[in-house]
NUNUNU-952450 format. One record per residue (C-alpha): residue in one letter; x negated, y negated, z. Coordinates in pm, whole numbers, plus 50000, padded with zeros to 5 digits. Layout:
BEGIN
@residuo A | xx X | yy Y | zz Z $
...
This chain:
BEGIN
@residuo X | xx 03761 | yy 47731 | zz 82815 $
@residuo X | xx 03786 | yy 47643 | zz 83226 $
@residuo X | xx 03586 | yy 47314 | zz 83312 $
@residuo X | xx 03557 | yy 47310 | zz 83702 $
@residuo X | xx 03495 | yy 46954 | zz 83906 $
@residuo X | xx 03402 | yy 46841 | zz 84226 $
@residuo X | xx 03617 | yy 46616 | zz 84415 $
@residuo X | xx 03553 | yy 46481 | zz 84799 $
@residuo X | xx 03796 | yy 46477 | zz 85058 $
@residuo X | xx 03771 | yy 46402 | zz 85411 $
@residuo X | xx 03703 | yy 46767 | zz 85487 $
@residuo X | xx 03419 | yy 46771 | zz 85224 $
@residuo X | xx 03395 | yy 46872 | zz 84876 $
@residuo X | xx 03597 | yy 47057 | zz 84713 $
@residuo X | xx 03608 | yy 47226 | zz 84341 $
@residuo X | xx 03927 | yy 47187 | zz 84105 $
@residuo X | xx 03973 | yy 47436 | zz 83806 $
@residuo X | xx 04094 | yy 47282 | zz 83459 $
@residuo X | xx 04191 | yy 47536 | zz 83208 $
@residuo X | xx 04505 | yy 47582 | zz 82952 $
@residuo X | xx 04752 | yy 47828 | zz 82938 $
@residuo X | xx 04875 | yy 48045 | zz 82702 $
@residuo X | xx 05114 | yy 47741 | zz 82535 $
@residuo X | xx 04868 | yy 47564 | zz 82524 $
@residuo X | xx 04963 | yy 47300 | zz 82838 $
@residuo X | xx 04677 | yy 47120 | zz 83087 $
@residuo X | xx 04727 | yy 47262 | zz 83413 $
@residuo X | xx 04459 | yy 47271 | zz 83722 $
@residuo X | xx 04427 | yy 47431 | zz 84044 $
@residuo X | xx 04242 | yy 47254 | zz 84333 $
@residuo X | xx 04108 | yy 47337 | zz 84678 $
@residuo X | xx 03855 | yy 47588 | zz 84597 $
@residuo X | xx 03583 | yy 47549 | zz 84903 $
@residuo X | xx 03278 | yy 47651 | zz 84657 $
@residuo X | xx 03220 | yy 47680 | zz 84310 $
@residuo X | xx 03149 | yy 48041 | zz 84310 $
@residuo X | xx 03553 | yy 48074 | zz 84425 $
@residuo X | xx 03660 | yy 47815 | zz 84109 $
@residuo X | xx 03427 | yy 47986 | zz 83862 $
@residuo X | xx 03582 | yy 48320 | zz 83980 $
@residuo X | xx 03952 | yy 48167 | zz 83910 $
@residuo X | xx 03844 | yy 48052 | zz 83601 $
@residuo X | xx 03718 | yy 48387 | zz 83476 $
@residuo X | xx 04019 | yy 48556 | zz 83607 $
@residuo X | xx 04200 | yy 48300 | zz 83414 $
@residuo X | xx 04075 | yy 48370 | zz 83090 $
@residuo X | xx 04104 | yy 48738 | zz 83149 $
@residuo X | xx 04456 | yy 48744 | zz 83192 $
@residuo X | xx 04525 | yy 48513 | zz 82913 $
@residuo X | xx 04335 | yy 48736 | zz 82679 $
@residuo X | xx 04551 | yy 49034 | zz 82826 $
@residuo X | xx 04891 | yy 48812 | zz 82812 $
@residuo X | xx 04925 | yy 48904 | zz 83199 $
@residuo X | xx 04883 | yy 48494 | zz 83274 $
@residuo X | xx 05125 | yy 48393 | zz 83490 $
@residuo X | xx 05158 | yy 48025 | zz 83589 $
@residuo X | xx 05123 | yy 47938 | zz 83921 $
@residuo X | xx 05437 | yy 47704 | zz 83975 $
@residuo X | xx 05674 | yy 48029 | zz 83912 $
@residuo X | xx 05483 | yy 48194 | zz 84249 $
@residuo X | xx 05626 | yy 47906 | zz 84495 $
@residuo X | xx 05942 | yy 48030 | zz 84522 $
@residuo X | xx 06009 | yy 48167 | zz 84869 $
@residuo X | xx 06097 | yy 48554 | zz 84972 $
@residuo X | xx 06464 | yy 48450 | zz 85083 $
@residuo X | xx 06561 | yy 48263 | zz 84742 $
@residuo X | xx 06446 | yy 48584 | zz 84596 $
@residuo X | xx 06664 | yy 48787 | zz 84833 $
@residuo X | xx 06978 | yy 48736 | zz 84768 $
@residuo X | xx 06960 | yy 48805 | zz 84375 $
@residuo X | xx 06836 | yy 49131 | zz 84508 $
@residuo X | xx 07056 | yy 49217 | zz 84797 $
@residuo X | xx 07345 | yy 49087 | zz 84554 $
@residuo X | xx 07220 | yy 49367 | zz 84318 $
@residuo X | xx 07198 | yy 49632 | zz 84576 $
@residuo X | xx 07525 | yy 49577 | zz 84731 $
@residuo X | xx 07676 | yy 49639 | zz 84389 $
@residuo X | xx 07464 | yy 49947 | zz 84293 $
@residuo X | xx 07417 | yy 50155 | zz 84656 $
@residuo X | xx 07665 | yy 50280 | zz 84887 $
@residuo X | xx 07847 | yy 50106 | zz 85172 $
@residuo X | xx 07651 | yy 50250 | zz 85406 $
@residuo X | xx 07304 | yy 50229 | zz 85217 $
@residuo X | xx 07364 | yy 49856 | zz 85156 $
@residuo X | xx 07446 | yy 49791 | zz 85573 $
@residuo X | xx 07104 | yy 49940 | zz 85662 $
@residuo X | xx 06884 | yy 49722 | zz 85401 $
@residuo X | xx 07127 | yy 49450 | zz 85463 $
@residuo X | xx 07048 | yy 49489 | zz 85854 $
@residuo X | xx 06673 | yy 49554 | zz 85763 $
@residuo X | xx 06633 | yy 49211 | zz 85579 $
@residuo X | xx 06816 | yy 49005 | zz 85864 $
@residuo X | xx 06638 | yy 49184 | zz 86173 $
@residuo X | xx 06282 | yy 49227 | zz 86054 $
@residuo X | xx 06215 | yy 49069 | zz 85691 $
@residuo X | xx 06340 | yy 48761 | zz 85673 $
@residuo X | xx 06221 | yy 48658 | zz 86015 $
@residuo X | xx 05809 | yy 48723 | zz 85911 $
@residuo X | xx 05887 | yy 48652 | zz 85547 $
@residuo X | xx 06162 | yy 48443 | zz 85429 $
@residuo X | xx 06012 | yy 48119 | zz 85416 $
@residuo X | xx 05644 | yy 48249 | zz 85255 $
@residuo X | xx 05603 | yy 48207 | zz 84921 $
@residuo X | xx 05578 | yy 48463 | zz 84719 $
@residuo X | xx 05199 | yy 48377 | zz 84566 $
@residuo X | xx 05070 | yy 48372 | zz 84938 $
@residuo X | xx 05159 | yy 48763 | zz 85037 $
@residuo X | xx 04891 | yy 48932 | zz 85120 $
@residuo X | xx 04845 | yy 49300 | zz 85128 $
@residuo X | xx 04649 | yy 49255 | zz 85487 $
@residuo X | xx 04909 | yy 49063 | zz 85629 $
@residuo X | xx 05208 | yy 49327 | zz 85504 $
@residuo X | xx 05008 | yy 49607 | zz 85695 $
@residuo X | xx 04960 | yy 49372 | zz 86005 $
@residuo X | xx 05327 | yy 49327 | zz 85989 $
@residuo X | xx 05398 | yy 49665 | zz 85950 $
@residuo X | xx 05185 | yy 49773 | zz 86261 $
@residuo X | xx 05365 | yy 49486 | zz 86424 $
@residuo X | xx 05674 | yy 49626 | zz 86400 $
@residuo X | xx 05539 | yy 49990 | zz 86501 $
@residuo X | xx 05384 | yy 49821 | zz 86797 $
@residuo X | xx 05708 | yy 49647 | zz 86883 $
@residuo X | xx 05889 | yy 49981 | zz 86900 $
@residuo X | xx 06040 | yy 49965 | zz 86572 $
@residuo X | xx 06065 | yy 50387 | zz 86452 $
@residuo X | xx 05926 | yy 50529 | zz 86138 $
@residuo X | xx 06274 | yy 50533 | zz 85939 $
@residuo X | xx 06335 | yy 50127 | zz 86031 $
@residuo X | xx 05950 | yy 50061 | zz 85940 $
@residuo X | xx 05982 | yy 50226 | zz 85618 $
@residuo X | xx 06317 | yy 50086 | zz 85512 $
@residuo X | xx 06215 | yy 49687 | zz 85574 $
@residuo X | xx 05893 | yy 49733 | zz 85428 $
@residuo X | xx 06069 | yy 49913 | zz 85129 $
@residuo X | xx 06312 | yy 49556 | zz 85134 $
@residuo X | xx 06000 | yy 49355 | zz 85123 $
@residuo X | xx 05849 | yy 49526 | zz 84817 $
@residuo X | xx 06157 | yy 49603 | zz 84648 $
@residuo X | xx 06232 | yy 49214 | zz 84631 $
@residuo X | xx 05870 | yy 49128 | zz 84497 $
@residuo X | xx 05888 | yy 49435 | zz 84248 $
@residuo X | xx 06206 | yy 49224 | zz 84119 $
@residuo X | xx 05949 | yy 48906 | zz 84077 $
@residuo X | xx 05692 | yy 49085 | zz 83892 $
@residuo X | xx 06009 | yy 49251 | zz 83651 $
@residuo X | xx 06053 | yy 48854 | zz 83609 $
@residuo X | xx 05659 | yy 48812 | zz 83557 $
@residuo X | xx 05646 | yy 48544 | zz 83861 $
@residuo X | xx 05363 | yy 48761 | zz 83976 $
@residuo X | xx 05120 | yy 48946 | zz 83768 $
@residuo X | xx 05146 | yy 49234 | zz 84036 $
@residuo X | xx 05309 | yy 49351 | zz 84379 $
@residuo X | xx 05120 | yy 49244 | zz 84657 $
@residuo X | xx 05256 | yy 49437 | zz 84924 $
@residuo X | xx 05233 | yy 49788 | zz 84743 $
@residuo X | xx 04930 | yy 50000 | zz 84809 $
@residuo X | xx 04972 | yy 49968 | zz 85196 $
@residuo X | xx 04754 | yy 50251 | zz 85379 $
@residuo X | xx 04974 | yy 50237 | zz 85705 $
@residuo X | xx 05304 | yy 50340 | zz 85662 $
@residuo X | xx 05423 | yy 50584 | zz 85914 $
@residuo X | xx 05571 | yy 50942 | zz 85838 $
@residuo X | xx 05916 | yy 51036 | zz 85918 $
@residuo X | xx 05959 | yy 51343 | zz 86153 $
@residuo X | xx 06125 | yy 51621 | zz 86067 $
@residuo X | xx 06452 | yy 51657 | zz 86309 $
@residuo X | xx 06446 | yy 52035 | zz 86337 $
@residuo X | xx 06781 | yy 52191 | zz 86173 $
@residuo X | xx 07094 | yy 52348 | zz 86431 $
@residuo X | xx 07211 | yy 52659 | zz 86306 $
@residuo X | xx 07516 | yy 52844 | zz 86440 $
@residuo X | xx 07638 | yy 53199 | zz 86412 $
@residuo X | xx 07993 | yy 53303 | zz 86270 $
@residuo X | xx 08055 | yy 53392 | zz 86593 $
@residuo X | xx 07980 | yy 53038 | zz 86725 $
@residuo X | xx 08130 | yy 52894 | zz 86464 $
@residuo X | xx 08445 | yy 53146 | zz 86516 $
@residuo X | xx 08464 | yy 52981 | zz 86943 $
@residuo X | xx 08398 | yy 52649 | zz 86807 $
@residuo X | xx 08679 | yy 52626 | zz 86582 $
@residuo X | xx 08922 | yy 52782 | zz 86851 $
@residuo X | xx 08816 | yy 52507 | zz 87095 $
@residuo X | xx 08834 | yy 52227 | zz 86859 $
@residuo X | xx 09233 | yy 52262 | zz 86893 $
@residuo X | xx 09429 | yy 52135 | zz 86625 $
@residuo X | xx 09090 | yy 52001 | zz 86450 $
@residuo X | xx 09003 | yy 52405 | zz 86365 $
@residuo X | xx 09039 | yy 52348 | zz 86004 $
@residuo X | xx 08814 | yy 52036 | zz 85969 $
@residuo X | xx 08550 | yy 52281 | zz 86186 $
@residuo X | xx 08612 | yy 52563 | zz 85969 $
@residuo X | xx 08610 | yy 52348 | zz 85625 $
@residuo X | xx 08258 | yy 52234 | zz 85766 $
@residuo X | xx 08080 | yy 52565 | zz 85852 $
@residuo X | xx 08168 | yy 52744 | zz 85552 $
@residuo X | xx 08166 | yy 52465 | zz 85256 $
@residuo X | xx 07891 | yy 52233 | zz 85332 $
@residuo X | xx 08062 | yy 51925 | zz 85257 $
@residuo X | xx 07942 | yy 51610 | zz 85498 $
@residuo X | xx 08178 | yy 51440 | zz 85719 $
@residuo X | xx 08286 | yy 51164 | zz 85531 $
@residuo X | xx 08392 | yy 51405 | zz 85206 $
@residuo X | xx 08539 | yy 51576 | zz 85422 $
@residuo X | xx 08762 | yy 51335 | zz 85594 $
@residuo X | xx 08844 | yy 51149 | zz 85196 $
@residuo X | xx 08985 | yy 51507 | zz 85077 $
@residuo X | xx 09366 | yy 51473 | zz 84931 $
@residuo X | xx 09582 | yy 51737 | zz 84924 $
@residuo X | xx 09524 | yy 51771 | zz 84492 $
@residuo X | xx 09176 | yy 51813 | zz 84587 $
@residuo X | xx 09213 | yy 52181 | zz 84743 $
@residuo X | xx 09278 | yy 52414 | zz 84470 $
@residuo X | xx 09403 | yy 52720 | zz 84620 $
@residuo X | xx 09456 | yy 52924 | zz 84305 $
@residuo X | xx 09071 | yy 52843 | zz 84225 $
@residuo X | xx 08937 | yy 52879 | zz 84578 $
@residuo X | xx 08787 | yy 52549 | zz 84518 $
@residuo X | xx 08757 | yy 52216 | zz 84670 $
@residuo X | xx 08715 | yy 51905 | zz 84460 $
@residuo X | xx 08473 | yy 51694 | zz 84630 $
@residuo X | xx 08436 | yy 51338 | zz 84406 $
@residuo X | xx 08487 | yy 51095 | zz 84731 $
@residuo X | xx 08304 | yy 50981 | zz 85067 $
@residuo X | xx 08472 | yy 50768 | zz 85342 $
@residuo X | xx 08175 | yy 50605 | zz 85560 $
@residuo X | xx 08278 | yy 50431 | zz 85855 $
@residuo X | xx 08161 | yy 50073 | zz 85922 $
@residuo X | xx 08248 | yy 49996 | zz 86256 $
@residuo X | xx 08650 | yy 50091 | zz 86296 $
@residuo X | xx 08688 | yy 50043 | zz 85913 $
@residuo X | xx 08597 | yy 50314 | zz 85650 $
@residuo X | xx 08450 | yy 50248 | zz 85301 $
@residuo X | xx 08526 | yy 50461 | zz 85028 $
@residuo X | xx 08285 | yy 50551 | zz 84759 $
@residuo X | xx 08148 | yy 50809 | zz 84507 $
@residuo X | xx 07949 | yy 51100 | zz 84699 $
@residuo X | xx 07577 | yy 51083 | zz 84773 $
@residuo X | xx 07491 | yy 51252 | zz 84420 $
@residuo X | xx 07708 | yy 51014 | zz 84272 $
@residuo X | xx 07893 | yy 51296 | zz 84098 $
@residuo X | xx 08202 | yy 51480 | zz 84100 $
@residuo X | xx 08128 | yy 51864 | zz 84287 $
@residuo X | xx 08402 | yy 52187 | zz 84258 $
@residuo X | xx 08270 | yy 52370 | zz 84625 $
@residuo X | xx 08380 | yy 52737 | zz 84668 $
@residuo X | xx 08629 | yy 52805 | zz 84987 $
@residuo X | xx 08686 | yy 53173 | zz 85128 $
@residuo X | xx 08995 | yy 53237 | zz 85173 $
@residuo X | xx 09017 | yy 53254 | zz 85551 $
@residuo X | xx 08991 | yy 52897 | zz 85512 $
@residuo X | xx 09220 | yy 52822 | zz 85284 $
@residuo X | xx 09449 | yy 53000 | zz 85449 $
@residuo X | xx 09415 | yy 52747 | zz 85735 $
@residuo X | xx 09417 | yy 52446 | zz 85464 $
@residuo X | xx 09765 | yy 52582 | zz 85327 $
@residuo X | xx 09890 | yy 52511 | zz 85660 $
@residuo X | xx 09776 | yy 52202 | zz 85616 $
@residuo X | xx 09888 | yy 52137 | zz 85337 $
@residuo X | xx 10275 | yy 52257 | zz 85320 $
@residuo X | xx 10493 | yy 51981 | zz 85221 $
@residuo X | xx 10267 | yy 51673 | zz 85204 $
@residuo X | xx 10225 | yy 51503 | zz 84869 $
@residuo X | xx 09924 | yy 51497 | zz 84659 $
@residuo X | xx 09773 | yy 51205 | zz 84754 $
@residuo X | xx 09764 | yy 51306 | zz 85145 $
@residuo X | xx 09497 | yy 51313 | zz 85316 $
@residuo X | xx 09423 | yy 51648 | zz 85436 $
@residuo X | xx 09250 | yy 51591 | zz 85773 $
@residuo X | xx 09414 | yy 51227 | zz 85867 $
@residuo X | xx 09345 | yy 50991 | zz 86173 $
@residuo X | xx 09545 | yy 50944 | zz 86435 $
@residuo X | xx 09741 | yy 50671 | zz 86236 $
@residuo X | xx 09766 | yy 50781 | zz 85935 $
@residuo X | xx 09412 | yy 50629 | zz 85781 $
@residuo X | xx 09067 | yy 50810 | zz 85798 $
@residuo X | xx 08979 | yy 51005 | zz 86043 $
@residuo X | xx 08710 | yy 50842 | zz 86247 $
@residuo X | xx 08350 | yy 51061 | zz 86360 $
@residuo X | xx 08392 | yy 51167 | zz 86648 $
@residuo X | xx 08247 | yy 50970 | zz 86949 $
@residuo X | xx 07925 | yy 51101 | zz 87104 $
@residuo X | xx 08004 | yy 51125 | zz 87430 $
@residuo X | xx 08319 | yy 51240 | zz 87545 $
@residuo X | xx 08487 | yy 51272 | zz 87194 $
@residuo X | xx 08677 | yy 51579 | zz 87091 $
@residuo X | xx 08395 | yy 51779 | zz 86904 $
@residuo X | xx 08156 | yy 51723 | zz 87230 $
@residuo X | xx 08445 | yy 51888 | zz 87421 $
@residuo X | xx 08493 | yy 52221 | zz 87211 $
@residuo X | xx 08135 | yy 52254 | zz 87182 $
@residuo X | xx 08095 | yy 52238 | zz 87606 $
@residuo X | xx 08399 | yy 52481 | zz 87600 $
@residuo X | xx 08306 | yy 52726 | zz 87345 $
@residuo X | xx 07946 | yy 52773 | zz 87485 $
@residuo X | xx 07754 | yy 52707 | zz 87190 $
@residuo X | xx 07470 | yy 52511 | zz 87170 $
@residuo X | xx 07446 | yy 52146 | zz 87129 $
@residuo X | xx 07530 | yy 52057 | zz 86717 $
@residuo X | xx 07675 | yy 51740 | zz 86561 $
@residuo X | xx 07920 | yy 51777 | zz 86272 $
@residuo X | xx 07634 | yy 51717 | zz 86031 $
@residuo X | xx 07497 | yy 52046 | zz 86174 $
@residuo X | xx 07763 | yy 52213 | zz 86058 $
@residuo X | xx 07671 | yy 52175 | zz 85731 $
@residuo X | xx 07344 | yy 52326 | zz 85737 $
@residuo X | xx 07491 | yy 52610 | zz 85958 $
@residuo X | xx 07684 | yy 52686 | zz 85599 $
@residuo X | xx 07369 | yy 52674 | zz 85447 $
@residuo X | xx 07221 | yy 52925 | zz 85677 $
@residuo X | xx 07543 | yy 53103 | zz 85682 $
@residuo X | xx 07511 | yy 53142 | zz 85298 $
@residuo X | xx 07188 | yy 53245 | zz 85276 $
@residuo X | xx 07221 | yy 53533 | zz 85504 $
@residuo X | xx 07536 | yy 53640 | zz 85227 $
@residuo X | xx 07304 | yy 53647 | zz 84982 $
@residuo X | xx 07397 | yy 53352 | zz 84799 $
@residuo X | xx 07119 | yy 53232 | zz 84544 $
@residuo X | xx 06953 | yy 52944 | zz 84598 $
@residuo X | xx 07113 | yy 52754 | zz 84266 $
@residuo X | xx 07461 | yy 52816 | zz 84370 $
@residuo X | xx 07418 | yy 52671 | zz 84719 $
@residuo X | xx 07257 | yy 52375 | zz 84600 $
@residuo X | xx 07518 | yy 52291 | zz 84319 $
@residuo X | xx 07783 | yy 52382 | zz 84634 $
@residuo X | xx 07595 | yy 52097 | zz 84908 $
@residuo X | xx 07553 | yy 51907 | zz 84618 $
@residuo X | xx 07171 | yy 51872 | zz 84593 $
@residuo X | xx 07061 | yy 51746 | zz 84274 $
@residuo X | xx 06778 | yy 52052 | zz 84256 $
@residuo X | xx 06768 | yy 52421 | zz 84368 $
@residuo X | xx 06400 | yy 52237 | zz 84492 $
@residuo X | xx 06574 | yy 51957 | zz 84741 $
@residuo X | xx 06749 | yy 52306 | zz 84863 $
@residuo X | xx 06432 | yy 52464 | zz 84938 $
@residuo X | xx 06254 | yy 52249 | zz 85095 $
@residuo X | xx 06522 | yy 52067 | zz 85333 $
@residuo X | xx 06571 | yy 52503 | zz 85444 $
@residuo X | xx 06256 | yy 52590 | zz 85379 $
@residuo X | xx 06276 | yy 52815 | zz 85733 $
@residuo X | xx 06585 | yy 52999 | zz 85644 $
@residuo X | xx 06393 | yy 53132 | zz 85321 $
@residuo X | xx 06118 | yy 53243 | zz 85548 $
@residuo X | xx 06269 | yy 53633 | zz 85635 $
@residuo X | xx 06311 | yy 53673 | zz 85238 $
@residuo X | xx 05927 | yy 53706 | zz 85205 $
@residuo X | xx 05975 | yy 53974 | zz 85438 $
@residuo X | xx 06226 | yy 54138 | zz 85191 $
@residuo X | xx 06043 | yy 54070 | zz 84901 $
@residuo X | xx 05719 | yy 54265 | zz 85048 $
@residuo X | xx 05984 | yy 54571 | zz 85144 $
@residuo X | xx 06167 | yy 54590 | zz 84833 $
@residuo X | xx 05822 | yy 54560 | zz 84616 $
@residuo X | xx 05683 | yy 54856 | zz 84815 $
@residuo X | xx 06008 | yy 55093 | zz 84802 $
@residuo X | xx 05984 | yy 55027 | zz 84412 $
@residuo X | xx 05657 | yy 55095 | zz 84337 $
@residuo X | xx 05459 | yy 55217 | zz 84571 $
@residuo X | xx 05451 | yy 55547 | zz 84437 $
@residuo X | xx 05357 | yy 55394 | zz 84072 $
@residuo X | xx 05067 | yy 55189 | zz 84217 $
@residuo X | xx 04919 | yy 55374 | zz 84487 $
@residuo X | xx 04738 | yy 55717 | zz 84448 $
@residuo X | xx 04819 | yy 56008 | zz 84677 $
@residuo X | xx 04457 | yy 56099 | zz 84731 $
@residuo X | xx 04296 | yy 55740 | zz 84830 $
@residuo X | xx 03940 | yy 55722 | zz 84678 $
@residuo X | xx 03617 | yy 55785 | zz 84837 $
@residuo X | xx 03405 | yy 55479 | zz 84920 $
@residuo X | xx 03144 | yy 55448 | zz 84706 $
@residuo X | xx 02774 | yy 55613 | zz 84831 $
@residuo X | xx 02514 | yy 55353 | zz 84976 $
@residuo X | xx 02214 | yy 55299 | zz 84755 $
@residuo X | xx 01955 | yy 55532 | zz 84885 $
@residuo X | xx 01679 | yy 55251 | zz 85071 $
């Protein structure tokens, strides 16, 4: 069992916890202000020994940066190019600042909200907020997996903030139609976009053996993100290797393409040969056919839910439009369109009532019941 002692110092007494661990080794902790606080460590002590959750506390003085880069090592190798910049940036701009040199046995889940409301305070937005604070607990999740802490003391925070919906631009086929006229020689990439889904950067890796014509498919297994001027070539979002339908007017566009380049061209190239690069914000070639053609303000990332909306008004079911943007769940396709499901209630409640309204409804409606006489 725990013994506790006094000791003086020049601050006054003090209380110092002797107890044995689980391998049976002395150890002690000192500094306790009253013996209430020692007993209480000693309890807690025995506790945790009896449910083999003791850990010692020499393995909680390493610091959040030695952690780190074990765990940014690991996520460079397992997320995306683009993933791993953003947690990367997170770490170095807003982590390791508040956090790098505390040790990981004196986090406290107070201080992670204060930091947290810090950063909101400091103009920091909801998606930046939630990414470093999701660096911060990833990193001490990794030293409870290596039982340097008996639990996470930064999860359980009550004041994360909630991203914002950014409402979805949809365009018509006839907007889409001006779009692509304007766009100039990049009216396949525009029409490729409306009508198949696929994000920018699959669309900018696709080789010429990746359009089967005879099929009517495209084979959609890589993603080019830009970094800067360079691009960094991956597996897709999913991870997994999508076949996306193509109507024909399109591929009748992508066989012009196409004619006479080898297999391993890229279909929609850059100006040198390489990737083609997004185009710029302000004054780039997409701004400029959307300003000509009238419509209103998209991105080429709306494109792609103007082919889901542009689906969904074909009747396409909600499974093969997920399986074609390559959501991992009919559900993910749902609720990121939730509003362009909204006018098929309306169909629903017409289509029930043509069918059976006649079976369920009498011709003569009943008479209401008579009052109880008073």
């Amino acid at each position: 069992m725990a013994t506790i002692e006094s000791y003086e110092t020049a601050a006054g007494k003090r209380y110092m916890v002797r107890f044995r661990t689980p391998d049976r080794t002395q150890s002690k902790k000192r500094g306790f202000r009253t013996k209430r606080e020692a007993e209480s460590f000693a309890a807690t002590v025995e506790v945790e020994k009896m449910r083999g959750e003791y850990v010692p506390p020499s393995l909680g003085r390493i610091t959040i940066e030695e952690l780190a880069v074990d765990w940014l090592a690991r996520k460079q190798a397992d997320v995306a190019p683009s993933n791993y910049r953003t947690l990367e940036s997170g770490w170095r701009t807003h982590v390791q600042p508040r956090w790098g040199k505390v040790r990981i046995a004196d986090v406290e889940l107070s201080r992670v909200e204060q930091w947290i409301a810090q950063m909101q305070r400091n103009g920091s937005g909801a998606t930046t907020v939630i990414r470093c604070y999701g660096v911060l607990a990833g990193i001490l999740d990794d030293a409870v997996k290596s039982r340097r802490l008996a639990t996470n003391p930064a999860r359980g925070v009550e004041n994360l903030p909630r991203k914002t919906t950014k409402r979805h631009v949809y365009l018509s086929a006839d907007d889409v139609g001006r779009l692509a006229r304007e766009a100039g020689k990049h009216r396949p990439l525009v029409l490729t976009l409306a009508y198949t889904g696929i994000r920018w950067g699959e669309a900018v890796a696709l080789r010429v053996r990746d359009v089967e014509f005879r099929r009517r498919r495209l084979t959609v297994h890589d993603n080019a993100v830009q970094l800067g001027v360079d691009h960094a070539v991956g597996r897709t979002k999913s991870r997994r290797t999508r076949s996306v339908p193509v109507p024909g007017f399109v591929l009748d566009e992508l066989a012009v393409l196409c004619e006479d380049r080898s297999p391993d061209d890229l279909v929609f190239p850059g100006p040198n040969g390489g990737y083609l690069p997004r185009p710029k914000s302000n004054g780039g070639w997409f701004v400029g056919a959307v300003k000509r053609s009238g419509v209103q303000r998209v991105t080429p990332h709306d494109l792609r839910h103007t082919a889901a909306s542009l689906s969904i008004s074909a009747g396409v079911n909600v499974l093969a439009l997920a399986r074609m943007l390559g959501h991992n769940s009919a559900k993910v396709t749902l609720d990121t369109y939730a509003d362009l499901f909204d006018s098929d209630l309306d169909v629903v409640a017409e289509t029930l009532h043509t069918r059976y309204a006649q079976a369920s409804v009498p011709n003569v409606c009943p008479k209401p019941a008579l009052e109880p006489a008073h």
